[in-house]
C-alpha positions in Angstrom: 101.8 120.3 35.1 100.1 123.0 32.8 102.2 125.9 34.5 106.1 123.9 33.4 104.0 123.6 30.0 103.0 127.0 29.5 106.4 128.0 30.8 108.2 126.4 28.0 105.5 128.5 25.3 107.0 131.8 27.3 109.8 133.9 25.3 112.8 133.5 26.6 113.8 134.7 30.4 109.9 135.4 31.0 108.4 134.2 34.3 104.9 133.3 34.6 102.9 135.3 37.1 102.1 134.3 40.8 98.2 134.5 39.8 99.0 132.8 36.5 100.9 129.6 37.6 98.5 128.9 40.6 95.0 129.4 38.1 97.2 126.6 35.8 96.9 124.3 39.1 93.6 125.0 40.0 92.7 124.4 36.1 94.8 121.1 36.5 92.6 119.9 39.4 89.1 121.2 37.1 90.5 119.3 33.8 91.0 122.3 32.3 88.0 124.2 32.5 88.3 127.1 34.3 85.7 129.7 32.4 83.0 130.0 29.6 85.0 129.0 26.1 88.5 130.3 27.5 91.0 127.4 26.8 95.0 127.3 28.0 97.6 127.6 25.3 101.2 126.3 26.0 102.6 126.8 22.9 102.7 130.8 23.4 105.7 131.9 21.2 104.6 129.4 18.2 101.1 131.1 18.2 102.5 134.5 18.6 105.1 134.4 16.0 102.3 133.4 13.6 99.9 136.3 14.5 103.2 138.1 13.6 104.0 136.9 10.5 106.6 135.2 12.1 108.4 138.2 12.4 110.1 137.6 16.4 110.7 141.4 17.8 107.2 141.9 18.0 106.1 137.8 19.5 108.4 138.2 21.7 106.5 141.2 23.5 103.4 138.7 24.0 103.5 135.8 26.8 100.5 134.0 25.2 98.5 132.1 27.7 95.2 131.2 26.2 92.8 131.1 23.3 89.5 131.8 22.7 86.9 130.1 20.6 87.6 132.2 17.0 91.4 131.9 17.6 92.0 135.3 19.4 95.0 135.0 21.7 95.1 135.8 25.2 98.6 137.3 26.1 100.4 139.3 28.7 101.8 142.2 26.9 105.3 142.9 27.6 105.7 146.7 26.4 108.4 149.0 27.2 109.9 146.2 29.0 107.3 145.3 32.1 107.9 142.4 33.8 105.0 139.7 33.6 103.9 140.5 37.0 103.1 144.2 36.0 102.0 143.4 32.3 98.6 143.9 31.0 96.7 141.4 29.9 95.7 141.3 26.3 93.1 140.0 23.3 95.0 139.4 19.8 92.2 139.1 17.4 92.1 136.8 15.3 90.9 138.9 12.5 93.4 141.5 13.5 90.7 144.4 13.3 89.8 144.1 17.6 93.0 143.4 19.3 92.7 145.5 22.9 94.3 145.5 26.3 91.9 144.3 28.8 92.9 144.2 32.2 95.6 145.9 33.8 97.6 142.8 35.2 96.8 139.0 34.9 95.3 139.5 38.5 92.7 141.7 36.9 92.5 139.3 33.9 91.2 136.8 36.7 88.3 139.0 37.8 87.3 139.2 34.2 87.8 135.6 33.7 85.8 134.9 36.4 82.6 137.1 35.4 81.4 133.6 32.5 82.1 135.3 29.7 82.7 132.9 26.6 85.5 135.4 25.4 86.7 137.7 28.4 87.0 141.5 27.3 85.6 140.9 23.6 82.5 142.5 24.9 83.1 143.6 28.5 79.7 146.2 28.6 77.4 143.3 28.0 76.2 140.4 30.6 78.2 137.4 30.2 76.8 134.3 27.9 78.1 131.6 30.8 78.3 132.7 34.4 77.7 129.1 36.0 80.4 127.9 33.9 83.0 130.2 35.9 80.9 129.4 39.6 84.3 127.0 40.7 86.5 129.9 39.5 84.7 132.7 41.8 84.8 130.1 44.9 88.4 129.8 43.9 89.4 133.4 43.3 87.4 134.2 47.3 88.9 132.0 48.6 93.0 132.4 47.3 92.6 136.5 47.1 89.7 137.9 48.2 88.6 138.9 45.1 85.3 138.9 43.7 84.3 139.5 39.8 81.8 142.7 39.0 79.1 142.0 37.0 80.3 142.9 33.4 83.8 143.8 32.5 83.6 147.4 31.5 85.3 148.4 34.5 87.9 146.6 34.4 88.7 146.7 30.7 88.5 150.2 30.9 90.7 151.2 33.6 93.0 148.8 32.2 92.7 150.8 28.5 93.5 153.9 30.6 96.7 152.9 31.7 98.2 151.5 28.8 98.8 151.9 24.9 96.5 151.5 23.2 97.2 148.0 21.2 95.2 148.7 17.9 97.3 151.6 17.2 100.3 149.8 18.3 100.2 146.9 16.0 98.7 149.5 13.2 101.8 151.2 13.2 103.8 147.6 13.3 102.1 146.6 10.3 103.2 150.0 8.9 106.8 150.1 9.0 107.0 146.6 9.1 104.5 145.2 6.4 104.1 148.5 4.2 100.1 148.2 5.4 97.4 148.9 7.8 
């Protein structure tokens, strides 16, 4: 039910990851709550195009997927044309000033997820505010792929930040050509 949803809030000819559509049916059977403040967004494209100034060549490189409590976006960023599978996961802030990758695949993003942070990857170095809220997710995440969360984020964030562009200077240099600022 919440994958065909967030499918739909995909741009155009995007799949939804493996990982991705089965957390939306484990979150279907959990009402929803899956992690600290982390909530589901299905309307992806609407939400990006906005935090684009509703210019669509840049929206359409984010699959947005979630939001967190101050309106940051959670997105699979679709750079030099990766597939979703192989895209990095990553925080639009809603201030624009701490937008980061932070995890190297939505796989990854589920390990962070399931630490209890209230906002994955905002501060990954830090112990997490929540982790009994994420308990069913770890049992989950065992159980499904054998995978089991660290006990902060750093890691993953970054060797995720080491793989990839760095976003800041990415979306500085949109605003650049595109807006006139930075």
């Amino acid at each position: 039910m919440l994958a065909s949803a967030m499918k739909k809030g995909f741009p155009k000819g995007v799949t939804l990851p493996a990982e991705l559509r089965a957390l939306c049916d484990f979150a279907d059977e959990q009402d929803g709550e899956v992690s600290g403040l982390f909530e589901f967004q299905t309307e992806g494209q609407t939400f990006a195009l906005a935090w684009f100034n509703r210019e669509p060549e840049p929206a359409k490189q984010f699959a947005v997927f979630g939001y967190g409590p101050d309106g940051s976006l959670y997105a699979l960023w679709l750079h030099d044309g990766l597939k979703s599978d192989k895209a990095p996961v990553v925080m639009l802030d809603s201030e624009c000033q701490d937008s980061k990758v932070i995890a190297r695949d939505f796989r990854e993003f589920l390990r962070l997820l399931a630490i209890g942070y209230d906002e994955p990857g905002r501060y990954p170095t830090l112990e997490p505010e929540n982790p009994k809220s994420a308990a069913k997710l770890r049992k989950w995440l065992k159980a499904e792929y054998g995978l089991v969360p660290p006990k902060t984020g750093d890691e993953i964030v970054t060797e995720a930040q080491g793989q990839h562009p760095d976003l800041m200077a990415w979306i500085r240099e949109w605003q650049k050509r595109h807006l006139g600022t930075v």
